[in-house]
C-alpha positions in Angstrom: 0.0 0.0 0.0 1.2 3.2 -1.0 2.6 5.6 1.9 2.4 9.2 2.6 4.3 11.6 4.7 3.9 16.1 4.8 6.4 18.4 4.7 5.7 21.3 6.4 6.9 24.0 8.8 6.1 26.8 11.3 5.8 29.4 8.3 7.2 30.4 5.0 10.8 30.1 4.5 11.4 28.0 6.6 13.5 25.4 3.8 10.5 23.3 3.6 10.9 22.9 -0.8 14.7 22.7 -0.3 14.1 19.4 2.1 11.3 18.5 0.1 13.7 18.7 -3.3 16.4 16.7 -1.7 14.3 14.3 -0.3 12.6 13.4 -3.4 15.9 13.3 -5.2 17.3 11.4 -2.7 14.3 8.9 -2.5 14.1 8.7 -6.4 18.4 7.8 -6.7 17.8 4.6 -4.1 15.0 3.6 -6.7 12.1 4.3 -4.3 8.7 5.1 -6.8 8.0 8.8 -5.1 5.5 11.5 -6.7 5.1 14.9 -5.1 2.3 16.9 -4.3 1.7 20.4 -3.0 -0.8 21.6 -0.5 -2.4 24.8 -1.5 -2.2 27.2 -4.7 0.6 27.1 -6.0 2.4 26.8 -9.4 5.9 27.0 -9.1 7.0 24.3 -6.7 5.3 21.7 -8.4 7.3 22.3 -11.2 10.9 21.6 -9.1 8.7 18.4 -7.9 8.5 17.1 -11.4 12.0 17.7 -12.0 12.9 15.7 -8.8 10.4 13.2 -9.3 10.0 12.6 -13.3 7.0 12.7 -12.7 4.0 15.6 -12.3 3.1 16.9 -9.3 -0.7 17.0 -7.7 -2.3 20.9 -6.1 -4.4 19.5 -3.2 -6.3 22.5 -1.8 -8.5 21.3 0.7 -10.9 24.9 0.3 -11.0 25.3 -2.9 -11.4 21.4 -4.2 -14.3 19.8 -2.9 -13.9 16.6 -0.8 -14.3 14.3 -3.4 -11.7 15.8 -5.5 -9.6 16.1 -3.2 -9.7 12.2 -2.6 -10.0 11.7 -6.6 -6.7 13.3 -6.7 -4.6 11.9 -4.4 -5.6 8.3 -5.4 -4.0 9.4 -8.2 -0.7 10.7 -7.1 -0.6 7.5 -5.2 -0.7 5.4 -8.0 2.3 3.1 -8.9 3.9 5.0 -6.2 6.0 3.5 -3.4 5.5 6.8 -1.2 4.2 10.4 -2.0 5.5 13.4 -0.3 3.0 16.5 -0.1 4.4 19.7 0.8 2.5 22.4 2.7 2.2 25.9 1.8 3.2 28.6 4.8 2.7 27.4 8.1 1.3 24.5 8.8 -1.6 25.4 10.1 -2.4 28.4 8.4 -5.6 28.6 6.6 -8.7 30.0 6.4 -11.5 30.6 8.6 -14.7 28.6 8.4 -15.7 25.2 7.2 -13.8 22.5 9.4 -11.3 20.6 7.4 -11.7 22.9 4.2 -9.1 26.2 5.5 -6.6 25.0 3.0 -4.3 24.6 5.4 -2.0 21.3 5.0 -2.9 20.5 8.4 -6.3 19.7 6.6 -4.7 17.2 4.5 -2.8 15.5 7.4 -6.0 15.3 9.7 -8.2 13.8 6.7 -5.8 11.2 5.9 -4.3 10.6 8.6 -1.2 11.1 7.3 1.6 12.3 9.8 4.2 15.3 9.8 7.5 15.9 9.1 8.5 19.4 10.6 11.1 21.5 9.2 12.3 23.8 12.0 14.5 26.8 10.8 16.6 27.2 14.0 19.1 30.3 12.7 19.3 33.0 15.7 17.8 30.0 18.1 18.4 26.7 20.1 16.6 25.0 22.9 13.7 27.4 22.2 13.0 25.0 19.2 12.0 22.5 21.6 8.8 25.1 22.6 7.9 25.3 19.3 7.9 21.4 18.3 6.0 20.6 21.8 3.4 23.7 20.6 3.0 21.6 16.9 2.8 18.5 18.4 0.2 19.2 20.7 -1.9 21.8 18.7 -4.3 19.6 16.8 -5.2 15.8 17.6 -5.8 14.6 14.5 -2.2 16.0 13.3 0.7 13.8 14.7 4.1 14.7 13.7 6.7 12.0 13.0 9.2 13.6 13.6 11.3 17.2 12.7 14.3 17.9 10.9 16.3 21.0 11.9 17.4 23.6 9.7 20.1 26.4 9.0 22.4 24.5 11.8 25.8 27.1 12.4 28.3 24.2 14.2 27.9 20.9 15.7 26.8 22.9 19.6 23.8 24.5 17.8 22.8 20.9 16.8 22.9 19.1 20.1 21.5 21.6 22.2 18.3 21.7 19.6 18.2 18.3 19.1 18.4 17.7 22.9 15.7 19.9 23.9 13.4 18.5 21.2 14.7 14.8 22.3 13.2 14.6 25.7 9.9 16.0 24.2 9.7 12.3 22.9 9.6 13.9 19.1 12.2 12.2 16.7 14.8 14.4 15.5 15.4 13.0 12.0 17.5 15.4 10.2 19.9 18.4 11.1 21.0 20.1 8.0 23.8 23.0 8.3 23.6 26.5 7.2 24.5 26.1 3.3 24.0 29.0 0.8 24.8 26.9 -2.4 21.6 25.0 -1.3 19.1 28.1 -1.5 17.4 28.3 -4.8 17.1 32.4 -6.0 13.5 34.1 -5.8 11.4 36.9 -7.3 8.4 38.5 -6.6 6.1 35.6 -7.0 7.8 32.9 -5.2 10.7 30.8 -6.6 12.5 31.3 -9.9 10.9 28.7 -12.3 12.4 25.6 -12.6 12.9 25.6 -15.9 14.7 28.8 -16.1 17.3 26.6 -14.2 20.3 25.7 -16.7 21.7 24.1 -14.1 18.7 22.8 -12.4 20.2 18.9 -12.1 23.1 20.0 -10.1 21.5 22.0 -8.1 18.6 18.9 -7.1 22.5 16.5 -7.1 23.2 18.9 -4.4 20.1 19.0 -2.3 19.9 15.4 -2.5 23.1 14.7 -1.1 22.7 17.2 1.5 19.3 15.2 2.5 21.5 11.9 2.4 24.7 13.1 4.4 22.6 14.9 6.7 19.1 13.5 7.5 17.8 10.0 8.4 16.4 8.7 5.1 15.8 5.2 6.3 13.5 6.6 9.1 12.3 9.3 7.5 10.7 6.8 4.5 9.5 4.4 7.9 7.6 7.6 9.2 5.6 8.0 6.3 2.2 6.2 7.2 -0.4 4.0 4.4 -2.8 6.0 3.2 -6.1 4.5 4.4 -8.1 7.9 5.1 -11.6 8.8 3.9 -12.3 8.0 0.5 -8.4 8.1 -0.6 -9.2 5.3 -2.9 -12.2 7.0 -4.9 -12.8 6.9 -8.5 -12.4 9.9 -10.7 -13.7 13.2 -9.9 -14.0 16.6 -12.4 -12.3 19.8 -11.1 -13.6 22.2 -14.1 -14.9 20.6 -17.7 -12.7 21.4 -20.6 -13.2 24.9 -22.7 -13.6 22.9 -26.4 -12.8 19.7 -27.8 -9.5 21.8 -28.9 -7.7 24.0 -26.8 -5.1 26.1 -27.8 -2.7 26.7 -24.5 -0.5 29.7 -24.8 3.3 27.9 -22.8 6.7 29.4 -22.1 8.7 31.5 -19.7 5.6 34.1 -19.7 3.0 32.2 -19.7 3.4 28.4 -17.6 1.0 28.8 -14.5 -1.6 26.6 -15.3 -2.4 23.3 -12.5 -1.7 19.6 -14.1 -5.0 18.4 -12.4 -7.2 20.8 -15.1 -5.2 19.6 -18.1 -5.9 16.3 -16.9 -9.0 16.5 -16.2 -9.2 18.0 -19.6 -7.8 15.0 -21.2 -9.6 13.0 -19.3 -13.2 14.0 -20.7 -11.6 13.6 -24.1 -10.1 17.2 -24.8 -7.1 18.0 -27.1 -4.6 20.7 -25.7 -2.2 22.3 -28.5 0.8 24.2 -27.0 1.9 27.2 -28.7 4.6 30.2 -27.6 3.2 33.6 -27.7 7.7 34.5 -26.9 8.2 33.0 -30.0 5.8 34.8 -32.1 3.3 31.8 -32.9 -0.6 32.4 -32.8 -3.2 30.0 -31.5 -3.5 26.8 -33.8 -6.3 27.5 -36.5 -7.5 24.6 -36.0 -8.3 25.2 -32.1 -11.7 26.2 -30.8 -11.0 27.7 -27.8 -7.7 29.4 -26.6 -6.5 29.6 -22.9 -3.6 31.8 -22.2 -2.5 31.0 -18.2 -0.8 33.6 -15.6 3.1 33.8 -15.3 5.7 36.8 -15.9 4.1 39.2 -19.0 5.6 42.1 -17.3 9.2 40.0 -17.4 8.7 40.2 -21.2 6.2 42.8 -21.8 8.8 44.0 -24.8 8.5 40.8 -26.7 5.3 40.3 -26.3 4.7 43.7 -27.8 6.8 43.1 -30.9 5.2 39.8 -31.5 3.1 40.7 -34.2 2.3 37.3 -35.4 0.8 36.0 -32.3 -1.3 39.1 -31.3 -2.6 39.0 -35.4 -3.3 35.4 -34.8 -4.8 36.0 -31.4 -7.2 38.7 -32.9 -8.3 37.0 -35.9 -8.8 33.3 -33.6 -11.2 35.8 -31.1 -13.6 36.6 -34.2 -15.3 33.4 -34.1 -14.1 31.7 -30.7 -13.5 32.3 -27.1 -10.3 33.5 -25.9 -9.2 33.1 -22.0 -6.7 34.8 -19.7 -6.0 34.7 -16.2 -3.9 37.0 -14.4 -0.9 37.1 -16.9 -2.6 35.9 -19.5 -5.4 38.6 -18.7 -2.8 41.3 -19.0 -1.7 40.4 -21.6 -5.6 40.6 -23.3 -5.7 44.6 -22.4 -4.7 47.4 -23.8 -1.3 48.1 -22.3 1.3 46.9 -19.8 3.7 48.7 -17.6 6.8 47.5 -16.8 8.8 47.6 -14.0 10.4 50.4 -15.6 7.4 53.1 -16.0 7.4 51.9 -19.7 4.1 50.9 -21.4 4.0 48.2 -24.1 1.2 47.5 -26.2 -0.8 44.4 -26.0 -3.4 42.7 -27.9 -5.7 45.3 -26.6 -9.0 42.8 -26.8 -9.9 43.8 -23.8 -10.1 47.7 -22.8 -8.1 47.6 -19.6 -4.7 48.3 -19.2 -2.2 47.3 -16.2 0.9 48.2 -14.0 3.6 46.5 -12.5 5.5 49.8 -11.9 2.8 50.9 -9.3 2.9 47.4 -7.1 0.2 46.3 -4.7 0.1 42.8 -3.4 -3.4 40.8 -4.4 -3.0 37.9 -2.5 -6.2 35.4 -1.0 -8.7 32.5 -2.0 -11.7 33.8 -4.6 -15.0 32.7 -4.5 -16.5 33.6 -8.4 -20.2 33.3 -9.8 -19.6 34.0 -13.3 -22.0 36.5 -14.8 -21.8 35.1 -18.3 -20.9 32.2 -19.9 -17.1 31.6 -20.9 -14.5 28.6 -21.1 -14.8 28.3 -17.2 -17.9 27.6 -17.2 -22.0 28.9 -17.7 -23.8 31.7 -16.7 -24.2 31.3 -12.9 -21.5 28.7 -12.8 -19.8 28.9 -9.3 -16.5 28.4 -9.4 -13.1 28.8 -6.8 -9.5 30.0 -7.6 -7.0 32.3 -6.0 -5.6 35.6 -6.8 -1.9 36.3 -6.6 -0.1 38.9 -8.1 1.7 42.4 -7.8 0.3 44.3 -11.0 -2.4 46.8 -10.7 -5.1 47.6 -12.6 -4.8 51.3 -14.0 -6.9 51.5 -16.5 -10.4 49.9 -16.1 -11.9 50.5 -19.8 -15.3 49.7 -21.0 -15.5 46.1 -21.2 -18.6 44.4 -19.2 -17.6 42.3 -15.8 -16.9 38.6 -16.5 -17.9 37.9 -12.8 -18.8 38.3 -9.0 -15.9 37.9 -6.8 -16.1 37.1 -3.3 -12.9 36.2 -0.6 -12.7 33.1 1.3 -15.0 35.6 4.2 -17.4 35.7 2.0 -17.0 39.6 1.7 -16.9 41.2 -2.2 -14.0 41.8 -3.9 -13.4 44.6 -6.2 -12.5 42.8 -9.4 -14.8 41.3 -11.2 -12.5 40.6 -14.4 -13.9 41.7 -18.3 -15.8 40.6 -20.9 -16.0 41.6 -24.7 -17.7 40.0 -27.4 -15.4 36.0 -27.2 -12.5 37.6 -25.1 -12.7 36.9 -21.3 -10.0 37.5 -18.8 -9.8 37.4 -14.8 -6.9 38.5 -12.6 -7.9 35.5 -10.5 -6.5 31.7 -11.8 -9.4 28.9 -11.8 -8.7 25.9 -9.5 -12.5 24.1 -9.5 -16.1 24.0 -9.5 -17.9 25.0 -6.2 
């Protein structure tokens, strides 16, 4: 029976990807069958799980995927796998108010499987203090057990023992103690982690991270903690997150435009859909033969330049939206407006399908869980369809134009939110990103 273990921590950047990247490294070089999956929204850490793993990597969001999803999904990630390794998002249990077991907090996950914890304790500028801070994880929920922690950002061989000591007599395993190591840190921007596949050197760096895991960690008793998945409905059949947009779909992928979650393509393919690839950076314009095109969120304003001078796509795009539906979300809705400004102050032209335009010169952080009732129909779904996604991103709106709202936004409180995306004859665009159906 297939195994599972979490990877979380007390909060964000706290090293819990780097652990998670060299233990599935580590996990996959002694032949072990491991897949990865990430608690939470997110798109770029997935992406370094894939790379670890070979293979993709599951979003399991406990609020914004219903129950049975949720179970649909992780049947699947446990499939012809030995163990799979879910890493949490921020703390581990931050979420959400409201609904029990649906915050999106990975603590959610561990409760409804029953799957235990492996805490990753950044212990820079701190020793026996640690020890408060596992006993306060361990004894916070019931229904979340930790198996055991592994400490991180070590300075000498005394900073070790007297965390590992403290956190000893608690009767909590300590199962790794990794040293303070810059060459293992991977380099950020404004979104999160720089994509993995901007990495040239992205197989050394996982080499690296992998033997740090081995030299420095308990992987025998680490892969012993893990626990067989035997929760609620883990072994459920198939379950739809969002139907496909058209039989055809035309999905705009490269460096600008790559946040888009495996568990919708699948699903896609899965009710018989066709997805076509094409690289708006590379000047090519949807596939003709297409019926619907979907251009994702990523870094637009990282290339607003080329996508300006890219005639051929933004022709293509324009003549594809007479006669079928055109999607963007976030990026992929900036990109659908009039202009962009850079980081710079400088505006680039866009397709200009839709009337608004957008900054990332004048920064605010959008950041939380969106609860949508579309207003008219488009390739997320009907008129009235309820739907729930995320918003996440620095670029403002500056410019709101004339274009009709696409639909109602609420946050995870249930209070209204301000955008409401835009509409125009096919062309449809939201700054928040999809995840399911309500």
């Amino acid at each position: 029976m297939t195994a599972a273990l979490i990877v979380s921590a007390p909060r964000s950047g706290a090293g819990k990807t780097t652990v998670t990247l060299g233990l599935l490294a580590a996990l996959r070089r002694r032949g072990i069958a491991v897949r990865a999956a990430k608690a939470g929204p997110d798109y770029i850490d997935p992406a370094f799980h894939a790379a670890a793993t070979g293979t993709a990597s599951q979003n399991l969001d406990s609020w914004a995927m219903r129950p049975q999803l949720l179970d649909a999904l992780m049947a699947d990630a446990a499939r012809n796998a030995d163990l799979v390794l879910i890493e949490g998002a921020m703390g581990l249990f931050d979420g959400v108010p409201g609904e029990p077991g649906r915050s999106g907090a990975a603590a959610d996950l561990a409760a409804r499987w029953r799957t235990p914890v492996l805490l990753v304790l950044d212990v820079a500028g701190q020793s026996q203090s640690a020890a408060a801070v596992a006993a306060g994880f361990a004894s916070h929920d019931p229904a979340v057990r930790l198996a055991g922690v592994i400490l991180n950002r070590l300075g000498s061989e005394r900073h070790r023992a007297l965390a590992a000591d403290a956190i000893a007599r608690l009767g909590v395993p300590v199962l790794g103690a990794i040293p303070r190591d810059a060459t293992l840190l991977l380099p950020e921007r404004h979104l999160g982690l720089v994509q993995a596949q901007e990495h040239g050197d992205l197989a050394q760096r996982l080499t690296r991270l992998a033997e740090a895991v081995e030299t420095h960690c308990d992987v025998d008793a680490i892969v012993k903690a893990a626990r067989p998945l035997d929760g609620p409905g883990h072994d459920r059949g198939p379950a739809v997150s969002l139907p496909p947009p058209g039989q055809r779909v035309a999905l705009a992928s490269d460096a600008a435009f790559s946040f888009v979650y495996p568990h919708l393509l699948a699903a896609w393919r899965q009710a018989g859909a066709e997805i076509f690839s094409f690289s708006p950076l590379a000047d090519a314009a949807p596939p003709d033969h297409c019926d619907v095109c979907w251009l994702p969120g990523g870094y637009p304003e990282l290339h607003a330049g080329a996508l300006a001078a890219a005639q051929t796509f933004r022709a293509g795009l324009a003549r594809f939206a007479q006669t079928r539906q055109v999607h963007g979300e976030c990026g992929g809705y900036m990109v659908l407006g009039a202009g962009l400004v850079d980081a710079d102050g400088a505006r680039h032209a866009m397709t200009g399908l839709l009337g608004h335009a957008t900054s990332f010169a004048q920064r605010k952080l959008h950041l939380g869980y969106r609860a949508a009732r579309l207003i008219a129909a488009c390739p997320i779904g009907a008129a009235g369809a309820r739907v729930r996604g995320h918003e996440f991103h620095h670029a403002s709106l500056v410019e709101r134009g004339g274009d009709a709202p696409l639909a109602e936004l609420r946050d995870a409180q249930g209070q209204p939110v301000a955008e409401s995306g835009s509409r125009r004859g096919n062309v449809s665009g939201t700054f928040f990103h999809v995840i399911a159906r309500e």
